[in-house]
GUMI-387309 format. One record per residue (C-alpha): residue number from 0; residue in three letters; x, y, z. Coordinates in Angstrom, 3 decimals, always signed. Last residue first. Layout:
// residues N
R  NUM  ALA  X  Y  Z .
...
//
This chain:
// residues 117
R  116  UNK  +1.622  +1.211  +12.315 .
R  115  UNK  -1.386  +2.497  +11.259 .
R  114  UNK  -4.288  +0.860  +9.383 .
R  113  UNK  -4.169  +3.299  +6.721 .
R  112  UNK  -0.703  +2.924  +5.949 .
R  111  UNK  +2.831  +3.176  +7.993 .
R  110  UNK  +5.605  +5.330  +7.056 .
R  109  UNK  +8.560  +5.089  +9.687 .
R  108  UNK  +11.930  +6.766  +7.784 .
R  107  UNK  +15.452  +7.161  +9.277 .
R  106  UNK  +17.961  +8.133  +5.749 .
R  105  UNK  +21.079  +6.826  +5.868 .
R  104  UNK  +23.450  +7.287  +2.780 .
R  103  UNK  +26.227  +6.428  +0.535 .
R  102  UNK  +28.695  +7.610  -1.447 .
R  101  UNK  +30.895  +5.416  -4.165 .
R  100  UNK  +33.221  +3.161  -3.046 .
R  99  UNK  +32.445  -0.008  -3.742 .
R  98  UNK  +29.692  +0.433  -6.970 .
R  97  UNK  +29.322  -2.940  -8.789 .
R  96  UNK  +25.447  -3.103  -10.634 .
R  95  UNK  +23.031  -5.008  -12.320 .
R  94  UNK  +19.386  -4.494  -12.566 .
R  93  UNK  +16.901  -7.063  -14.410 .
R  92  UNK  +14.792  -7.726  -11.154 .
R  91  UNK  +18.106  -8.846  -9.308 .
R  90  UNK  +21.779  -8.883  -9.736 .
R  89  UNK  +23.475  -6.015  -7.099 .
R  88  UNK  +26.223  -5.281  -5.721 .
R  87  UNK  +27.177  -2.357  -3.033 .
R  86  UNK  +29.665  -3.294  -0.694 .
R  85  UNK  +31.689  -0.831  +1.290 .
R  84  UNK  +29.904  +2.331  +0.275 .
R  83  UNK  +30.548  +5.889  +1.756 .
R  82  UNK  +28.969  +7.754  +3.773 .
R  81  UNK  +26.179  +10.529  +5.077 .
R  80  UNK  +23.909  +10.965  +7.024 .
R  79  UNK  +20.490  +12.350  +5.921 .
R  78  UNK  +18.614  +13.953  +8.074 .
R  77  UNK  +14.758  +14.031  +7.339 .
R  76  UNK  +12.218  +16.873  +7.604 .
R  75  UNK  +10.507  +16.863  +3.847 .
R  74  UNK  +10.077  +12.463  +2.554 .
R  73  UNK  +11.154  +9.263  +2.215 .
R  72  UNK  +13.011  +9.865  -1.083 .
R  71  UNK  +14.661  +13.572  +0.124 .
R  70  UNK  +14.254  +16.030  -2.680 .
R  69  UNK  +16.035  +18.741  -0.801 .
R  68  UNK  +18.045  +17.414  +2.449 .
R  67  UNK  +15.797  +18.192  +5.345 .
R  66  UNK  +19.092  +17.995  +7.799 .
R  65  UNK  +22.611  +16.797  +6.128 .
R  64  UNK  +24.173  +14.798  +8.152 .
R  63  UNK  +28.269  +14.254  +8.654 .
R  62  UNK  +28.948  +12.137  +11.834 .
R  61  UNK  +29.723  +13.231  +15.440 .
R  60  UNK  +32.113  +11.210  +17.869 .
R  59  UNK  +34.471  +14.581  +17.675 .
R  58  UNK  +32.702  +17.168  +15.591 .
R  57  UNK  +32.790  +17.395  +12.376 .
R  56  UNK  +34.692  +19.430  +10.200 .
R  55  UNK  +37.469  +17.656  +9.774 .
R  54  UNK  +35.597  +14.640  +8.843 .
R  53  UNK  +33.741  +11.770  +9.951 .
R  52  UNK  +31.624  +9.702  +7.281 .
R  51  UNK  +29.305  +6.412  +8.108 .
R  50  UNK  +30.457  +3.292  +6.690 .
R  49  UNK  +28.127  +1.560  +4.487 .
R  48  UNK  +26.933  -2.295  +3.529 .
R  47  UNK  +25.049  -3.613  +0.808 .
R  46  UNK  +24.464  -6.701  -0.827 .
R  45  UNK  +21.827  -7.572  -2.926 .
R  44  UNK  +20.368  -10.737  -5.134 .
R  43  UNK  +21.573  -13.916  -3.915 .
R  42  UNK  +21.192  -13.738  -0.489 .
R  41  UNK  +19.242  -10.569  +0.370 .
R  40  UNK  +21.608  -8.307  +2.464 .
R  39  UNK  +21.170  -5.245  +4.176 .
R  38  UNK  +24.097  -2.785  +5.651 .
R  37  UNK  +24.714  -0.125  +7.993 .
R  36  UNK  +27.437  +1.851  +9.607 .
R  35  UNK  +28.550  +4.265  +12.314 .
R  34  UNK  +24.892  +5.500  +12.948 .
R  33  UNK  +25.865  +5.217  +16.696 .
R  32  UNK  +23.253  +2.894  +17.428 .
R  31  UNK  +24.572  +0.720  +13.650 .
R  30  UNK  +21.927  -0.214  +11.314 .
R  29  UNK  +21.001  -3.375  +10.289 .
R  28  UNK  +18.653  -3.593  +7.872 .
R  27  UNK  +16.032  -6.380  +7.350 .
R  26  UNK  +15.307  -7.638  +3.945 .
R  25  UNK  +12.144  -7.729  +1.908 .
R  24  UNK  +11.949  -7.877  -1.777 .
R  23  UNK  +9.656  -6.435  -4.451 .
R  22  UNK  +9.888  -6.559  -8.554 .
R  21  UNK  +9.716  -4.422  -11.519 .
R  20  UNK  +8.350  -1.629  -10.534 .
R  19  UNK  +7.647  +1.075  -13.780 .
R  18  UNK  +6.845  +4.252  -14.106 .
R  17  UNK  +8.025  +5.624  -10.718 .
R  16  UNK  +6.916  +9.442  -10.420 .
R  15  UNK  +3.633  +8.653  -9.577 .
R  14  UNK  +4.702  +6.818  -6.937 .
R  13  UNK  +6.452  +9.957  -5.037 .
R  12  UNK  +3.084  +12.001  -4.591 .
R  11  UNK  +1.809  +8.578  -3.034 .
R  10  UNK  +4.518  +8.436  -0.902 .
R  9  UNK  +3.903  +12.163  +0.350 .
R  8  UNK  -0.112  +11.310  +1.640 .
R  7  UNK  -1.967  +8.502  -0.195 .
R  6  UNK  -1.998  +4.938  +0.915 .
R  5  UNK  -2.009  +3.528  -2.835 .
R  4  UNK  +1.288  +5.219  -3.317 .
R  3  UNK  +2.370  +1.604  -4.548 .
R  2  UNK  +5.461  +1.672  -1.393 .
R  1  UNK  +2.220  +2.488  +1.250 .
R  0  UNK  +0.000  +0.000  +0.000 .
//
């Protein structure tokens, strides 16, 4: 419901933008108290795992965010913290992809449909 845009509200704004879904998985997500990593799996298909950014700019024990990042996909009023990819592969629903290395980010998001959470 909510992932179709058939439960209305910002998702549903988003759907209309997809034109096409070509398949649906579930995987749990393991993310890191500290927000120092994360990663999902789905044997088979996906792998991905991230390292959180520090920098020189950032506070000690703090990690680089980006608050109600512009265009965010789960919605206005998010942070969005950053990283950088140490697995990212992918062979499933027709999509293919390597990208180690490339950025990264976590994005906290509880949507729940018309029956609530």
């Amino acid at each position: 419901m909510i992932f179709g845009g058939r439960a209305g509200g910002w998702p549903g704004w988003f759907a209309q933008a997809i034109a096409e879904v070509r398949g649906v998985d579930f995987a749990p997500i393991e993310v890191a108290e500290d927000l120092a990593y994360w990663r999902a799996a789905i044997p088979g298909k996906v792998l991905a795992s991230a390292e959180a950014l520090t920098g020189p700019t950032s506070l000690p024990g703090t990690r680089v965010q980006v608050h109600n990042p512009p265009g965010a996909e789960v919605g206005p009023g998010t942070i969005a913290t950053q990283g950088t990819a140490t697995a990212d592969r992918a062979s499933a629903f027709g999509f293919n992809w390597e990208r180690v290395g490339r950025s990264s980010k976590h994005m906290r998001f509880d949507w729940s449909g018309p029956e609530g959470p």
